[in-house]
C-alpha positions in Angstrom: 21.5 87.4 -125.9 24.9 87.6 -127.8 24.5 87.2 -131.1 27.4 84.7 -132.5 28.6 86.5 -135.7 31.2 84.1 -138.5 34.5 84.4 -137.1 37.2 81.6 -137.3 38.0 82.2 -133.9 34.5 82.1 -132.5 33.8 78.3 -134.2 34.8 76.7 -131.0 33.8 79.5 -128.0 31.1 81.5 -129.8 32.6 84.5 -127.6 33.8 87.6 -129.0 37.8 88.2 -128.5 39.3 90.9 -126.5 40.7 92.3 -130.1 37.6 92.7 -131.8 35.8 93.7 -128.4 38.6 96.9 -128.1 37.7 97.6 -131.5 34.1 97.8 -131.5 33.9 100.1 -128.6 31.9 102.9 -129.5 31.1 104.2 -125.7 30.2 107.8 -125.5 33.0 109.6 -123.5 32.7 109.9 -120.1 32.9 112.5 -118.2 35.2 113.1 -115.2 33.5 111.5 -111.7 30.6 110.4 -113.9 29.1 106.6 -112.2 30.0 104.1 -115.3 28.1 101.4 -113.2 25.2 99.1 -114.8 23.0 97.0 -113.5 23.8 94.1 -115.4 24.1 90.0 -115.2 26.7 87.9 -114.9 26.5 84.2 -116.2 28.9 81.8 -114.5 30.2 78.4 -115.3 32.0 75.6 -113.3 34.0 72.4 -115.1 34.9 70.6 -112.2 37.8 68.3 -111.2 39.3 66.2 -108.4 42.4 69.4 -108.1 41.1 72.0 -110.4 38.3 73.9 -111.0 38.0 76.2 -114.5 35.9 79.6 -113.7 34.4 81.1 -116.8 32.3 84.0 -116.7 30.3 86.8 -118.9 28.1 88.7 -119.4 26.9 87.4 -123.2 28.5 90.6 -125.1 32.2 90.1 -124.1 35.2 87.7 -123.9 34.7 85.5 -121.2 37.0 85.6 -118.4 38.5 82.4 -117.2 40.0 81.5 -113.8 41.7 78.1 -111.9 41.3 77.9 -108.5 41.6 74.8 -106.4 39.3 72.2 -105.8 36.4 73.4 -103.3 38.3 76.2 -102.6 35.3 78.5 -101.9 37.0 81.8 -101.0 38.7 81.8 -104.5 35.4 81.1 -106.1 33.9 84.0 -104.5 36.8 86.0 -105.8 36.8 85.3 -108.9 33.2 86.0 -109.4 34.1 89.4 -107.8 36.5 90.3 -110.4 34.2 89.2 -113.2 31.7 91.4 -111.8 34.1 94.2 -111.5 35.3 93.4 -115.3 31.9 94.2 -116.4 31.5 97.1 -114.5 28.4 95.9 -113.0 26.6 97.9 -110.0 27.1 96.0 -106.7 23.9 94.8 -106.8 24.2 92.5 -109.9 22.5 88.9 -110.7 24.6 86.2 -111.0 23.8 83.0 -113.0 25.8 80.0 -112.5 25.8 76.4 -113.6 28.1 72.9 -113.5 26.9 69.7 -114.3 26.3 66.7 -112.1 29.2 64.9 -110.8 30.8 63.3 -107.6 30.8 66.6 -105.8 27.0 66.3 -105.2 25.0 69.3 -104.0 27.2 71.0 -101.4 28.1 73.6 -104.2 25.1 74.6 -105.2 24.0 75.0 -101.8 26.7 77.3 -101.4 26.1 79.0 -104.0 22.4 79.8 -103.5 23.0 81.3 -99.8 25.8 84.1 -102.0 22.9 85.0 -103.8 23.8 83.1 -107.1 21.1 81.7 -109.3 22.6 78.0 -109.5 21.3 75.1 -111.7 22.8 71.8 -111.9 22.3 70.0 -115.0 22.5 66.3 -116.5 25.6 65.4 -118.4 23.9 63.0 -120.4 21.6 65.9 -121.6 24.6 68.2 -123.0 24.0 68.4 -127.3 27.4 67.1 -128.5 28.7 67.3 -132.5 28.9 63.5 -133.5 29.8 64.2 -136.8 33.7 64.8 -136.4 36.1 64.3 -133.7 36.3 67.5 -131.9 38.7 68.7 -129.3 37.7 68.4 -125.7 39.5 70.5 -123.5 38.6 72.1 -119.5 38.3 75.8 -121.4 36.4 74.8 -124.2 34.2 72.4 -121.8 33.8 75.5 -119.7 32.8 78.0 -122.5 30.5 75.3 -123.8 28.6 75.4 -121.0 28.6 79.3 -120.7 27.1 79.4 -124.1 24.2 76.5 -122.9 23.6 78.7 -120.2 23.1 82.0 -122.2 20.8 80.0 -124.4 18.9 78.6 -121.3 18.1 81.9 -120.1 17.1 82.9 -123.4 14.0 80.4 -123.4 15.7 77.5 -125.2 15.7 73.9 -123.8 19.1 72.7 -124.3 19.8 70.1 -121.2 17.9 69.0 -118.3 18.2 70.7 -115.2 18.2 68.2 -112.1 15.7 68.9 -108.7 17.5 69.8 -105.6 17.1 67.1 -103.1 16.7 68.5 -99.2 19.8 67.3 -97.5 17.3 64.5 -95.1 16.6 63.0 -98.6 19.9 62.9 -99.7 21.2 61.3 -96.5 18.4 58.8 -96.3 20.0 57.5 -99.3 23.1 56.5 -97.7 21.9 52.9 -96.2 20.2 51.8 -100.0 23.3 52.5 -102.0 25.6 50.8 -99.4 23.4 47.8 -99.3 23.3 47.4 -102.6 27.3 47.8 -102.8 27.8 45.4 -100.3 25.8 42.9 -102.3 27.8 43.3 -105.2 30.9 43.0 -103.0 29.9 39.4 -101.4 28.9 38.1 -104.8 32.8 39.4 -106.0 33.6 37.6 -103.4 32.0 34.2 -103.4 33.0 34.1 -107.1 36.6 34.6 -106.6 36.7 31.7 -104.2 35.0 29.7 -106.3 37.2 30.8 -109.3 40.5 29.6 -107.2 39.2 26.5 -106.0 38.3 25.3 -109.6 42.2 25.4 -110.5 42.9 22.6 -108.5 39.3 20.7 -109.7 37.9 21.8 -106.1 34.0 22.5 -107.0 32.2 23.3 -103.5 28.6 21.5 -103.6 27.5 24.1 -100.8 27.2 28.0 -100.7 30.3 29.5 -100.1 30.3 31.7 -97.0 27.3 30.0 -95.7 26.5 27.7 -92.5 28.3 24.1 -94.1 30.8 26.6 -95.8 33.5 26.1 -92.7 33.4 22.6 -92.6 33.4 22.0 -96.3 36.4 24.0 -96.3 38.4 22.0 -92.7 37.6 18.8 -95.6 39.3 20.3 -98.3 41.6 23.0 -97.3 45.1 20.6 -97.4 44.0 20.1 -100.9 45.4 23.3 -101.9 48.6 25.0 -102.1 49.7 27.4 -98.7 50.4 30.6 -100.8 46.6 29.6 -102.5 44.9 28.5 -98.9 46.0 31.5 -97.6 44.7 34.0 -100.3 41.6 31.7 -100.0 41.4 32.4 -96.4 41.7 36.1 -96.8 39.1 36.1 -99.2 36.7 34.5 -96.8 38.0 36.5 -94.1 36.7 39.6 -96.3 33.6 37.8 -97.2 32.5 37.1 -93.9 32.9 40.7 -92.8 30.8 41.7 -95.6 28.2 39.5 -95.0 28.1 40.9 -91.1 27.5 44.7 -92.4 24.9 43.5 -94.4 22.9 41.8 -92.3 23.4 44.9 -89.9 22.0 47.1 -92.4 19.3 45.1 -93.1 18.0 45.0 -89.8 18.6 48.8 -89.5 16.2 49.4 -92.6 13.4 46.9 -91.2 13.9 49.0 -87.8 13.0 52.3 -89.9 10.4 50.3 -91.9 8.7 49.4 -88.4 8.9 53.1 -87.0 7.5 53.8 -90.2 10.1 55.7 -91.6 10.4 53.9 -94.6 7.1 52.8 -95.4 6.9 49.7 -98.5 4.2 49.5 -100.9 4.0 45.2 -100.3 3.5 45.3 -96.8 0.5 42.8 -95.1 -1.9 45.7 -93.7 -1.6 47.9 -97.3 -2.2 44.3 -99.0 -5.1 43.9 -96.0 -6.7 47.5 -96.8 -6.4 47.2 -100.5 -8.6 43.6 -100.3 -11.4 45.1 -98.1 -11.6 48.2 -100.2 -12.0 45.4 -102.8 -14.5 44.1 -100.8 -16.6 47.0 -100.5 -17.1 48.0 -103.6 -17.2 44.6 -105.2 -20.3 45.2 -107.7 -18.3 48.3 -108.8 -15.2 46.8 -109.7 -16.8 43.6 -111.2 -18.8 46.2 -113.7 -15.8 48.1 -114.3 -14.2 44.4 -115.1 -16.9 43.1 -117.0 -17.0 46.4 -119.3 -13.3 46.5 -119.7 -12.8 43.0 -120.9 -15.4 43.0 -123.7 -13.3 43.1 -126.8 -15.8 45.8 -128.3 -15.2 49.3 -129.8 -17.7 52.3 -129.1 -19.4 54.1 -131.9 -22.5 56.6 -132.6 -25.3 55.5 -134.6 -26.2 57.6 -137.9 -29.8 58.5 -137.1 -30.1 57.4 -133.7 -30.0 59.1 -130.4 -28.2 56.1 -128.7 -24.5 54.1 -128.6 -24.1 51.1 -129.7 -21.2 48.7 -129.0 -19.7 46.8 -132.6 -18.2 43.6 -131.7 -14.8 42.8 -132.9 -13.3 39.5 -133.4 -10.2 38.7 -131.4 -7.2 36.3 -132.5 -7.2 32.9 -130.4 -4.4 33.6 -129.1 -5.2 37.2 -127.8 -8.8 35.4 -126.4 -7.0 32.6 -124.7 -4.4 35.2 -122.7 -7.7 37.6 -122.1 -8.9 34.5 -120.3 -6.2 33.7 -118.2 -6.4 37.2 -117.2 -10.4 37.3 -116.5 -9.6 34.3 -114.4 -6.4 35.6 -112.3 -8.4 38.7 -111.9 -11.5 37.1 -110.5 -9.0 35.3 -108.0 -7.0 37.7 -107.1 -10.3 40.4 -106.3 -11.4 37.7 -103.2 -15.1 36.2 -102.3 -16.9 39.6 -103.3 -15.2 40.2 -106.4 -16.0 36.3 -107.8 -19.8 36.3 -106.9 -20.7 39.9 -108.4 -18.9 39.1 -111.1 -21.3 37.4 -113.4 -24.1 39.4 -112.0 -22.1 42.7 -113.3 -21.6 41.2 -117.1 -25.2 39.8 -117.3 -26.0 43.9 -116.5 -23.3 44.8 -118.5 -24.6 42.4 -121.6 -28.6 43.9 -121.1 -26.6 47.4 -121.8 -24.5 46.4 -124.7 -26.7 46.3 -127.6 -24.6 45.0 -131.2 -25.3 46.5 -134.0 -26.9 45.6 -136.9 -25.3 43.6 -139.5 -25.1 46.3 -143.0 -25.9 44.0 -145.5 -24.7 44.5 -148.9 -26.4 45.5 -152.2 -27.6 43.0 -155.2 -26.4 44.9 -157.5 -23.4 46.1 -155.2 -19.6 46.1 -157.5 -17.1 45.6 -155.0 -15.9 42.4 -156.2 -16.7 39.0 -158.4 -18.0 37.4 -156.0 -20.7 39.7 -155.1 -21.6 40.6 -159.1 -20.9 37.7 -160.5 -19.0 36.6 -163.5 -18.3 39.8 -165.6 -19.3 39.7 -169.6 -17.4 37.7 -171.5 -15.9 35.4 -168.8 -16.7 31.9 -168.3 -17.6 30.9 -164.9 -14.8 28.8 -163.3 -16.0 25.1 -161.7 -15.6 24.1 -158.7 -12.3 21.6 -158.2 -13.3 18.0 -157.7 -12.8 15.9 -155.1 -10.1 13.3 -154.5 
C-alpha cells in the first residue's frame, strides 16, 4: 500500500502528483521490443450523481486518474477503466477493485460490475470517518479520492466503513409492496390532516373520521359552509384521499394473498401461536423447572472445603419482588393448564435442590467496627435517647 509521505499537496488526496511521480522515476531502461507489462491492480472509485458520475482510479503508487462520464452510462465506464488500466501498464489480465457507496441507484451497478470481472463492494455512507474538527471542503474529486484512499486501506486489512450484503434481485423486489404500503400510509394521514387543517379556518371541526363511511355525508351538511375556491381544494383533497385509501386496501389484500400461499409467512399467526402452546404442553415439567430455577433471586457459588454448590440468597428491593411477581404470574398464565399445575411441583423440587448457606458468624473479638468491639478506651458509652 502507498505510503502517504508530508506534502502540502497530498493533505487533501494523499496521492502522489504527476510532478513528483516524473521525478522519482528510477525505471531501468528498456530495451527495444522488450514486454513493459505487469500484472498489477487497479483500485476504482465511483461518486455518483443524478447527471454525472466522477471515475477515479489507481493503482496505490501513482496519481489517480479521474474521469466524468454520464450518469449510467456503462460503455464510458468500461472505457475509462480501460485507459486506467492502460495508464498503469498493466497486463490484460489485471484485477480490478472498485467501490461507491449506497445511494438511490441501488444494486444494478454492482451487478454490472461483478459480471466485467470487477471486485465491487458497496459501502454505508454513514460508516465513512469524517474530520469534525474543522470545516473542510467537500468537493465530487476530493469525495472521489477519499474513497480511493478508504479502499486502498480496506484491502490493506483495515476496517474503515461497513460494506453492505448483496440482496438477490427476488429479495429486493419482494420489497416493493412493504415500502409502498407504508408510503401510502403516510400519504392518507397527509391527507386527512390537511382537510382537517382547512376546515378549522372556518371553525369546521369534523366529529367523524375523515375519509371514512359518515365522512360523505358529514361533508353534503357542511360543504356550503365554506368558501368555492376552499370547497373545491377540499374536494380535491378528498378526491386524492380516496384514491389512496383504494391502493391501500389493494395492497393489503395482495400481501394477505402471499401470506396465505405462504409466501410471506408472519411470526403471530394462530397455528405458530397453536404449535408453540402444545410444545408448551409437552414439556410442561421442563419449562416449569427451568421457571422455577430462573426466578429464584439467588447467586451460585463454590463452597471452600466442600465438594458441592450451594445457592446464597440475596435480598431483593420491594419494588424489584413485586414486578418479579407480576411476571411469575403472567408467566404461569400465559404457559396454559400444563405449565400452571407443574409449576409448584417443579419449585418444591427445585427448593429440596437449593440448599442456603450457612450464615458466617462474626468473631468476639472481631475489629470491624464499634458496634461489634464495643466502646474503644477512653470513650464513654453514649445512652440511648429517651422516649417522647
Amino acid at each position: 500500500m502507498y505510503d502517504y509521505p508530508s506534502h502540502p499537496r497530498l493533505a487533501r488526496t494523499g496521492f502522489p502528483t504527476s510532478r513528483q511521480e516524473d521525478g522519482n522515476d528510477d525505471d531501468p531502461e528498456v530495451l527495444p521490443g522488450k514486454d513493459t507489462a505487469k500484472a498489477g491492480e487497479l483500485y476504482i472509485s465511483f461518486e455518483l450523481a443524478d447527471k454525472k458520475w466522477k471515475v477515479t482510479a489507481s493503482d496505490g503508487c501513482r496519481s489517480p486518474s479521474r474521469y466524468n462520464v454520464d450518469a449510467g452510462h456503462t460503455t464510458a465506464v468500461a472505457d475509462c477503466i480501460r485507459k486506467a488500466a492502460e495508464r498503469c501498464k498493466f497486463k490484460p489480465s489485471f484485477k480490478a477493485h472498485s467501490c461507491y457507496q449506497a445511494g438511490r441507484d441501488g444494486w444494478w451497478l454492482h451487478r454490472w460490475l461483478v459480471q466485467q470481472g470487477v471486485d465491487n463492494i458497496v459501502v454505508d455512507s454513514a460508516s465513512i470517518e469524517v474530520n469534525r474538527r474543522a470545516r473542510r471542503a467537500k468537493t465530487e474529486r476530493l469525495d472521489g479520492d477519499k474513497l480511493l484512499a478508504m479502499l486502498l486501506r480496506h484491502h490493506g486489512g483495515e476496517r474503515v466503513w461497513s460494506v453492505l450484503r448483496e440482496p438477490t434481485p427476488e429479495d429486493e423486489d419482494a420489497r416493493r409492496t412493504h415500502r409502498e404500503l407504508a408510503r401510502l400510509t403516510s400519504e392518507r394521514t397527509a391527507h386527512m390532516n390537511r382537510i382537517g387543517s382547512l376546515l378549522v379556518l372556518h371553525n369546521l371541526r369534523p366529529n367523524v373520521i375523515v375519509g371514512g363511511r359518515d365522512w360523505a355525508a358529514w361533508w353534503e351538511r357542511h360543504r356550503e359552509q365554506v368558501p368555492p375556491v376552499l370547497r373545491a381544494e377540499v374536494e380535491r383533497e378528498s378526491a386524492r384521499l380516496s384514491l389512496v385509501k383504494q391502493q391501500v386496501k389493494a395492497l393489503e389484500a395482495e400481501r394477505r394473498l402471499e401470506v396465505e400461499a405462504g409466501k410471506q409467512p408472519l411470526g403471530g399467526t394462530p397455528d405458530s401461536a397453536a404449535g408453540n402452546r402444545s410444545q408448551d404442553s409437552l414439556g410442561a415439567g421442563q419449562g416449569a423447572l427451568r421457571l422455577a430455577a430462573l426466578c429464584q433471586p439467588a447467586r451460585t457459588r463454590r463452597q471452600s472445603g466442600s465438594g458441592t454448590h450451594a445457592v446464597r440468597q440475596w435480598r431483593q428491593p420491594d419494588g424489584a419482588r413485586h414486578q418479579q411477581g407480576r411476571q411469575q404470574a403472567s408467566a404461569g398464565v400465559a404457559g396454559g393448564t400444563g405449565m400452571g399445575l407443574a409449576a409448584p411441583a417443579a419449585r418444591q423440587r427445585v427448593d429440596a435442590v437449593v440448599e442456603p448457606a450457612p450464615r458466617r458468624q462474626r468473631s468476639a473479638h472481631a475489629t470491624r467496627g464499634h458496634r461489634d468491639a464495643g466502646p474503644a478506651p477512653g470513650h464513654r458509652a453514649m445512652a440511648p435517647p429517651r422516649a417522647r
